[in-house]
N, C-alpha and C positions, 0 to 999 in steps of 0.2 A: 504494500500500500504506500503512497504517497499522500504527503501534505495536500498535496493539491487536489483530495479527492474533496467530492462534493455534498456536504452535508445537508441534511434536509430536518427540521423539527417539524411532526405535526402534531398539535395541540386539538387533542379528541377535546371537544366542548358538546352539549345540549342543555335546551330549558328543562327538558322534563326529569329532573332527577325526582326520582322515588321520595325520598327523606327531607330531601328542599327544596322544590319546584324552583324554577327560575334563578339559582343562587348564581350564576355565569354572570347575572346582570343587578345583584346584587351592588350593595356599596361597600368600601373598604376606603375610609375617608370620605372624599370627594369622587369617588372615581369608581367604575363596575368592576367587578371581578378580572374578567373575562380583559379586556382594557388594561388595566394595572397589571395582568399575568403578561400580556404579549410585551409592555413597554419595556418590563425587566427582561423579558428574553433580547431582545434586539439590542441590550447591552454586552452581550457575549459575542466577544471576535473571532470564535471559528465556526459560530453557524452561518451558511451561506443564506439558507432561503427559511420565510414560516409559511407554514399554511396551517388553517384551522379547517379542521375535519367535524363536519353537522350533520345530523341524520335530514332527509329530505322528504320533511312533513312538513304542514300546516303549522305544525306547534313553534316550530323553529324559525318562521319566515322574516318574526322580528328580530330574530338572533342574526339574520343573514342579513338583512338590510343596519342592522348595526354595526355589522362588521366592511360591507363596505361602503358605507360610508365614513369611514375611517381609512378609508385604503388598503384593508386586510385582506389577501388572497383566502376564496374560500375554496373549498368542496363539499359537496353532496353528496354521500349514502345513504346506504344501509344505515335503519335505527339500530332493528334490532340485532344485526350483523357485524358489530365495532369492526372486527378483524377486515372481514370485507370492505368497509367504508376506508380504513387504514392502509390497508393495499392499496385500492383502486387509487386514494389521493397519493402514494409514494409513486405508480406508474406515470399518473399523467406527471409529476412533477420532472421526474427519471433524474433522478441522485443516487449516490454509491453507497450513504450511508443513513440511515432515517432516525432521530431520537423519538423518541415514544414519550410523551406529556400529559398530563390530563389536567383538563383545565380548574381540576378541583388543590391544584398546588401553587395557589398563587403567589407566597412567599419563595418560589424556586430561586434558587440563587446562580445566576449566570456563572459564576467565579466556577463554582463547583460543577456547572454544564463544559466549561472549556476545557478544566481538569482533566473530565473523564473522556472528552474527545480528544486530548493529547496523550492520555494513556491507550487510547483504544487506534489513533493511527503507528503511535511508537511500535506496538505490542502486535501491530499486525491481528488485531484480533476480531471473530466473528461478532462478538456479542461483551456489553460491559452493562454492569448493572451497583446502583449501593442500596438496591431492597432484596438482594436473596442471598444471606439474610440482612434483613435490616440493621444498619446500628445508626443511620442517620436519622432523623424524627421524620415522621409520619407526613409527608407535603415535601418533601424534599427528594422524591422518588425520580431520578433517572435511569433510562434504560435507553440503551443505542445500538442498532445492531446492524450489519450488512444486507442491503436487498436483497440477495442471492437468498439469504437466510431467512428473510421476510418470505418470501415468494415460495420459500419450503413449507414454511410453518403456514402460510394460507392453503396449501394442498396438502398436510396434513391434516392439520385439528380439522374435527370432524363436531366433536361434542358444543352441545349448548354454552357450556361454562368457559369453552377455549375460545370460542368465537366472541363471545362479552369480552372478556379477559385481555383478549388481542394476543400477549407474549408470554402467554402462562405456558404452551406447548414449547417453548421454545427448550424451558428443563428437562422434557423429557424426551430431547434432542441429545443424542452419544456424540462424544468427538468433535465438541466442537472446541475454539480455542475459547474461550472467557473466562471472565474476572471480575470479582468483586471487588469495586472500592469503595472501604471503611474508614468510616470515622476512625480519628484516634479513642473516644470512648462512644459505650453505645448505648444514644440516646432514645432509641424506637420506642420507649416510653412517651416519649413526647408526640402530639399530636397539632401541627402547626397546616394539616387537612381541611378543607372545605365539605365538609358530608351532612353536618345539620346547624340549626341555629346556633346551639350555644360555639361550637367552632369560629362561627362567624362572629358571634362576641368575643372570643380571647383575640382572634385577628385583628380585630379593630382595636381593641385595646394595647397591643403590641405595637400596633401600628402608629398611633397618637403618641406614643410615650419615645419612637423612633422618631417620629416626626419629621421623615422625610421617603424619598420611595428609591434611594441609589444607596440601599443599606446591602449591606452584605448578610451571612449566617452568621458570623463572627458577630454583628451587633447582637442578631438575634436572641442568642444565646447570652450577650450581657444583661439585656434586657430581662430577661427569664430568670437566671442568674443573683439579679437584683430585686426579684418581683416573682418568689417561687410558691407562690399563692395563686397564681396568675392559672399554674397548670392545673385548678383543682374544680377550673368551669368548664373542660370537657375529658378530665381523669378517666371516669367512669366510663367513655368508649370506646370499643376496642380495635385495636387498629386492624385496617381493611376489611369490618365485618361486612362493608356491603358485599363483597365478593362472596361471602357467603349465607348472610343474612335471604331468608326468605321472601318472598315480597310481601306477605303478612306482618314481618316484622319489620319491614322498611316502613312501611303503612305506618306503623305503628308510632314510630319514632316520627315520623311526620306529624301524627294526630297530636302528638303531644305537646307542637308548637303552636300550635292553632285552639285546640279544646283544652278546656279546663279538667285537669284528671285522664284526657287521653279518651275518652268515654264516656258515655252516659252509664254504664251499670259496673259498679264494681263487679258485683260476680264474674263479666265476663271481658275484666280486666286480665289481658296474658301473663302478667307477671305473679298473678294468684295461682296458674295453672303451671304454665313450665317456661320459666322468661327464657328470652333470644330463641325460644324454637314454635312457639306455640302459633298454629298458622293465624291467626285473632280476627282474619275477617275471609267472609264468605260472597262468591260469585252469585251460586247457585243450588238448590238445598229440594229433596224430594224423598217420599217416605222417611229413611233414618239416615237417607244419604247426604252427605255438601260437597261442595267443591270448593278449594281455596283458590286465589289472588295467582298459583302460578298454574292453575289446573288439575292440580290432584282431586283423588277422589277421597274423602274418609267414610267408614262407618261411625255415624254418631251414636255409642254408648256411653255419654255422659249427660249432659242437662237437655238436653232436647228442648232446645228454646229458654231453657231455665224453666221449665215446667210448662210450656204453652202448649206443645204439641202432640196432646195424647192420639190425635188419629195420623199423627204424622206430618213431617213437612209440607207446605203445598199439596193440602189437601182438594182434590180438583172438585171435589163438590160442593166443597166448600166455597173454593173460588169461583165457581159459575153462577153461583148465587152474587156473590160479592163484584165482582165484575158487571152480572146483570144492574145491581144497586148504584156503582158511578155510570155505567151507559147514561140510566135514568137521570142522574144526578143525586152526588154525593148530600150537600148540603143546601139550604135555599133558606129564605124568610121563613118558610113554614116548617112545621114538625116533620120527621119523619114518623109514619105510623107503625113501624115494623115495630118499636121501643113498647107499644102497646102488647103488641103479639107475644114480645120477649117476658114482661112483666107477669101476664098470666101464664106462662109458661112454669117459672121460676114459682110462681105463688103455686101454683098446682102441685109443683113436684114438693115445696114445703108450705104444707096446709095452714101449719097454725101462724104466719106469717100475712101479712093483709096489704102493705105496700111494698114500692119496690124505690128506687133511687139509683139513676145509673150515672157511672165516670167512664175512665178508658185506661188509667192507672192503679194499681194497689195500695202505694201510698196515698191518693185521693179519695179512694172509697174509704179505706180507715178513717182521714180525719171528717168524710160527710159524717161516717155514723157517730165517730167524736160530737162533733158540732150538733148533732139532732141529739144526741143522749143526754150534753148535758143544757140543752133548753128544756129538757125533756123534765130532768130533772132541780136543773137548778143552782147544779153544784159542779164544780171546778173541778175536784182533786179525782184522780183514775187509780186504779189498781192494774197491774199488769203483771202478763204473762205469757212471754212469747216475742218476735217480732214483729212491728206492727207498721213498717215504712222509716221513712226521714224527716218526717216534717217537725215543729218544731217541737208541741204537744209531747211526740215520744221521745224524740231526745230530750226533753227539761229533765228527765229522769236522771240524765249525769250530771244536772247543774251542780249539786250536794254532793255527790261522789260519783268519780268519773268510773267506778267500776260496778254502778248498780245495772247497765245493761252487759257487761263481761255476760254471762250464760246465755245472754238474750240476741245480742248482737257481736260485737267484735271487742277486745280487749284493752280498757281504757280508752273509751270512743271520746275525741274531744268536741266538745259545742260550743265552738266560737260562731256568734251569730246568733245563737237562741237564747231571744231574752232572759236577760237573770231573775226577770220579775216572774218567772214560770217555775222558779227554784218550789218544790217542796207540792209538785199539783200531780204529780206522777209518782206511784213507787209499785217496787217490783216486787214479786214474789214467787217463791221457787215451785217448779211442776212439781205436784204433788202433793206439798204442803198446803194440810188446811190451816194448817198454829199460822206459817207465813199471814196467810189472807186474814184469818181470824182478826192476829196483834195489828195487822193493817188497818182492818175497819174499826177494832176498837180505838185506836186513837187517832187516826184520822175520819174528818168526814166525807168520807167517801161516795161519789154519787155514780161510778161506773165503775165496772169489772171487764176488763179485756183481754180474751185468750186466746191463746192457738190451743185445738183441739188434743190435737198432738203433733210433736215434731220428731226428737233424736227415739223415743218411748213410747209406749202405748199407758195411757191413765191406768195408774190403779183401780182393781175394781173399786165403784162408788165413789170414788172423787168428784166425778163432773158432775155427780145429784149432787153429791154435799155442794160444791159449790153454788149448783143451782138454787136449792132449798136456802144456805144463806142469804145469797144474793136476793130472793125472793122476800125473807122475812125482814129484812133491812131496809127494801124499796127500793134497792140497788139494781141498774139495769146491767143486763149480763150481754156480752159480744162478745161470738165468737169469728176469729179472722180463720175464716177457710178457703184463704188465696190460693192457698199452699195445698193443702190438703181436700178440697174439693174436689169430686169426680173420680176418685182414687180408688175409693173403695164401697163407693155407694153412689147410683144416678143423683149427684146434689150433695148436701154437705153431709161431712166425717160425725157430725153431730146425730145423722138419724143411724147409725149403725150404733153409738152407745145410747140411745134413745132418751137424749135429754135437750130438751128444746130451748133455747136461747131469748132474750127479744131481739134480739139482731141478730143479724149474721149478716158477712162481708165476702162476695165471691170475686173472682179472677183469674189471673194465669192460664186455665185449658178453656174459660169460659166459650172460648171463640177463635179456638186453636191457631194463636199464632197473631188474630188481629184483635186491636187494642177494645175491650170492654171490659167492666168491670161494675158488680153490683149490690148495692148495698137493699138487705129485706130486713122488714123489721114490722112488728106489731100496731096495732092502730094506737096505743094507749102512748108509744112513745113516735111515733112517725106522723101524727097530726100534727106535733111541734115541730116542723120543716116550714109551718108557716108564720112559726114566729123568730125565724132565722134567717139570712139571708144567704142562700148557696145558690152557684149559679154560674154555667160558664159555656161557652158559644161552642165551644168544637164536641162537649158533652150531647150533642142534637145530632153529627153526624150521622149519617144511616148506615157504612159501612158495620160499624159495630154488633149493633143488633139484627144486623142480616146473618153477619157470620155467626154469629153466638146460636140463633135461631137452627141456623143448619148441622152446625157442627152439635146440639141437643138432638137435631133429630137422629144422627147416626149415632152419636152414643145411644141412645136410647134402643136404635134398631141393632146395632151390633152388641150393645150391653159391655160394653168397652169396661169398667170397672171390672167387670170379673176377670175380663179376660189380661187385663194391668198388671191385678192383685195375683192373680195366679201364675204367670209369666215371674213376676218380682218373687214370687216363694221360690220357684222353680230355678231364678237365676241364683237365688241364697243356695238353694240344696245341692247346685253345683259347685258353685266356688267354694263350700265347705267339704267337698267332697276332694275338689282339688286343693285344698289349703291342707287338708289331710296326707294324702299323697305326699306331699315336699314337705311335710312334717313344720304347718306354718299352724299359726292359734289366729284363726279368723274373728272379727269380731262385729256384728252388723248393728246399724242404726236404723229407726226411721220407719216409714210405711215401705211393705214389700215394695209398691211401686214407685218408690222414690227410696231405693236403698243404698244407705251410703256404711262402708266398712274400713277399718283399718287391721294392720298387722299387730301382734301384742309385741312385744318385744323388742320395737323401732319407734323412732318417733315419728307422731302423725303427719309432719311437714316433709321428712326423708321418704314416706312410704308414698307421700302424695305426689309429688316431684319423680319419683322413680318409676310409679305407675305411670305415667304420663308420659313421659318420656318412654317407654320400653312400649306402650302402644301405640304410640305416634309414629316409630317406627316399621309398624305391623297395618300400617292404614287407617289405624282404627281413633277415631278421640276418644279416650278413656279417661278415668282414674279412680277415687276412689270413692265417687260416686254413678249411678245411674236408673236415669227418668225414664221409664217405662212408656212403651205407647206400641199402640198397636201394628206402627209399620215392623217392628222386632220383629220377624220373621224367623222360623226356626232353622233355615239355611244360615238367614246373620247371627242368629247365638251361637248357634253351633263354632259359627270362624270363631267368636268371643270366646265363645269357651276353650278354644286351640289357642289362644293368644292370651287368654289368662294360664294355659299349661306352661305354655311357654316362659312367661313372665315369673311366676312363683317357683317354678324348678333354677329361674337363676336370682330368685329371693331368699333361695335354703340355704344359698351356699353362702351366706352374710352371716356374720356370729354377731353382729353388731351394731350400729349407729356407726362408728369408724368405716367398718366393711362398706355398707353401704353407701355412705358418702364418698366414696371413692368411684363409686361406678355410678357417680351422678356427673352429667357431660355438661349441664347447665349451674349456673345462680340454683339455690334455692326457691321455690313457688315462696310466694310472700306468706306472712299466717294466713292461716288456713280459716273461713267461713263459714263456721258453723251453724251459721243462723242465717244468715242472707242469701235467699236463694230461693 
């Protein structure tokens, strides 16, 4: 080789990054990404030519007219083809040697680009690189290599991930000559990357404190150096996970710049279930099946909607109806009348029950019935037992101590934001204890009892009379929340299988499998006081709701879906304990059969939940250490579950420990574990 050969940078750029949409044309200072990344290259004296390499979509058109209008040679490819896109612009350019960029290292330091093109013409060499393995920081990635050797590696890699990748085949390339040039220490801890927001925050702030754009690495690192605090706003991510990061998980880390909490539902927060692997969000979903963000397929044996979908995903008669109701039109000035049809519906199936009050969330039917109980009655303070939503009412109950919801909710739940003047209107009392409720209403004046039927247990016999018969002699209105527990085990609520009648009751979750309804029934004595309250809300009128709830009763009704749940959920216990025997595990089950959730004795609940999850996610399957029964369960899909639960617990025997275990966990820890929300 000769000096005189002809180098070429092309600087792979696009808007649509997964985890930062548009970050190319972000700022850093005054100035776009994409902009401040080409000026500092054009400061290096042995690249001959740049070109930036864009996929040739719609999305990009303003990336391409930014660029030349600036004067920057472009080209167009392949999106989803980099390598492809990466070729074609090295041919039309036709140079001897190409560097490989990506326009997410805007700090690149020219100094250390001429370096490695003076070591890579000395050396005569195919290929130069200082990320395999890394010891320069993370945005400081060069890689340079011969066309010849381009032009192989595009006729070889074959695979999805080499074609993204661009030069990742080139390793597992024999014979060729290359070199790694390293830092004298290694800093690949450091993350000086463009991948998500908070990146884009330590850059700018690096950048301000440089205060100029003709800095070398050498500042870089004084900067840092003097300001080692600075690394601990994007610490936490790990370098180059997008290359392996899921598109669920890119998703992920995107939502979290945008949404507050990353999500509307904790439960089906990823990092509760199996963080950096968990696919979190779904294309497309039918019977127990979904499909993820890159097209896979899973069996869902775990929440099935978080309990919404006892006949199943996309249930199609469901949506024929539901489809029929927006043709017609969804909402209008006027009522829909279908809310009439549903009301008697619901009243039929619970006789001693006379109105009806409908929402489209869980947390909002609990505080309608809150709000009608106590006009009802008159008085403020509740008793509880169970989970009963977020609103403000059931959290007061930590105002006084933040761990009277621990059984009920999550472990020292804090409530900033619910007024402190609600201190002392809510308290809690343990499943099964009547002393609890007893000492409760004797010294408070209690004017409502709120419970879940059952959750983790089944009531002892005669608790739910005795609570009943207190509540009764007291004057105390009795609610029970069977969001949760509705339809499971009996057409309607859990309350007429132990045969004690409530004045309220609160339904949801499978009401309308999948679409948003949710209903509160209650007695005339206390539900004529709706009229001395004010509740009331516009999207509560929609008709989608009570169309689907409507349809989705008549098939439970016609298939008798409760028995078939509840028997299915025994059926899936008498397996798993049959295989938890086998591999000599101590199985141990919570809950309603159709909603059964188990752990390992001898591990801890977080190790076993995290390991479950992971060891089916591998198997196709969403699993862990729980699962909602519904009637797409088909005994061909147990059956595989049942193969994938052998499978799993045969390499759970061979753990002596917590230690063991944790060792053959590939991810983070699932965050604590939710034993009530859900």
């Amino acid at each position: 080789m000769e000096y005189s050969m002809k180098i070429l940078a092309i600087l792979q750029a696009r808007m649509q990054s997964t985890r930062l949409p548009g970050k190319v044309l972000k700022l850093i200072g005054k100035d776009t990404v994409i902009n401040f990344m080409l000026r500092r290259l054009k400061r290096s004296k042995l690249i001959n030519n740049i070109i930036v390499a864009i996929p040739n979509d719609k999305k990009n058109i303003i990336l391409e007219k930014y660029l030349k209008k600036r004067k920057y040679k472009v080209f167009k490819g392949s999106n989803e083809n980099c390598l492809d896109r990466y070729y074609k612009a090295a041919i039309k350019a036709n140079h001897d040697a190409i560097i490989y960029i990506t326009a997410d290292c805007p700090f690149m330091d020219p100094q250390i680009i001429d370096k490695m093109i003076t070591i890579f013409k000395n050396k005569k060499l195919d290929y130069i690189t200082n990320v395999h393995p890394p010891t320069f920081p993370d945005g400081m990635d060069v890689e340079i290599l011969k066309f010849d050797l381009l032009k192989k590696v595009k006729k070889k890699a074959t695979s999805k991930f080499d074609k993204e990748m661009v030069t990742s085949y080139v390793q597992k390339i024999k014979n060729l000559k290359k070199y790694n040039y390293k830092n004298n220490k290694n800093l690949s801890h450091i993350r000086l990357t463009l991948d998500q927001s908070e990146d884009l925050v330590l850059l700018e702030k690096i950048f301000l404190k440089l205060n100029r754009n003709n800095f070398n690495f050498k500042d870089i690192m004084n900067i840092i150096n003097k300001n080692p605090d600075l690394l601990k706003i994007n610490s936490h991510i790990k370098r180059n996970e997008g290359g392996y990061l899921i598109k669920g998980q890119k998703y992920w880390r995107r939502a979290n710049n945008v949404i507050s909490g990353g999500n509307m539902l904790l439960t089906k927060n990823p990092d509760f279930t199996l963080p950096g692997r968990w696919p979190a969000y779904f294309t497309k979903a039918k019977g127990c099946q979904l499909w993820d963000l890159n097209g896979k397929k899973f069996l869902d044996f775990y929440l099935m909607g978080v309990g919404t979908n006892i006949l199943g995903y996309n249930n199609q008669e469901v949506n024929k109806e539901v489809k029929k109701a927006i043709d017609n039109g969804n909402i209008s000035t006027l009522n829909s009348y279908e809310e009439i049809y549903l009301a008697e519906k619901l009243l039929d199936m619970h006789p001693w029950f006379d109105k009806c009050k409908f929402a489209r969330t869980g947390g909002e039917a609990n505080s309608i019935a809150i709000r009608i109980a106590r006009a009802a009655t008159g008085k403020s303070k509740i008793a509880i037992c169970g989970y009963h939503g977020w609103h403000d009412w059931y959290l007061s109950a930590n105002i006084k101590n933040n761990k009277n919801l621990n059984k009920h909710l999550l472990e020292n739940l804090k409530v900033q934001g619910v007024p402190k003047e609600l201190k002392e209107t809510v308290y809690q009392f343990t499943p099964d204890s009547i002393a609890d409720l007893k000492k409760i209403i004797k010294n408070n004046d209690i004017g409502v009892v709120k419970m879940e039927v059952m959750r983790n247990y089944e009531p002892k016999p005669g608790f739910l009379k005795q609570v009943r018969d207190i509540t009764r002699k007291n004057g105390i209105i009795l609610i029970f929340d069977e969001c949760t527990s509705g339809f499971r085990r009996t057409f309607g609520g859990l309350h007429k299988y132990y045969n004690v009648k409530p004045d309220m009751a609160v339904f949801g979750k499978a009401l309308g499998n999948g679409y948003p309804i949710t209903a509160v029934l209650g007695t005339n004595n206390v539900m004529k006081h709706v009229q001395n309250t004010f509740i009331s809300s516009t999207f509560w009128t929609e008709r989608v709701g009570p169309v689907a709830a409507l349809k989705t009763l008549s098939i439970m009704e016609k298939k008798k879906s409760w028995i078939t749940i509840d028997k299915v959920g025994l059926q899936i216990r008498k397996k798993l304990k049959i295989l938890a025997k086998k591999h000599d595990l101590n199985i141990i089950f919570f809950g309603l059969p159709a909603l059964t959730t188990f752990t390992i004795k001898g591990f801890d609940e977080k190790f076993v939940k995290t390991f479950l999850s992971q060891e089916f996610l591998k198997q196709g399957i969403l699993g862990s250490d729980t699962i909602y029964v519904s009637l797409a369960h088909t005994k061909k899909m147990l059956n595989r579950y049942y193969k994938a639960v052998d499978i799993i617990f045969k390499k759970l025997s061979k753990f002596k420990n917590n230690s063991d275990l944790l060792k053959n966990i590939e991810t983070d820890l699932c965050l604590d574990n939710l034993p009530r929300l859900n």
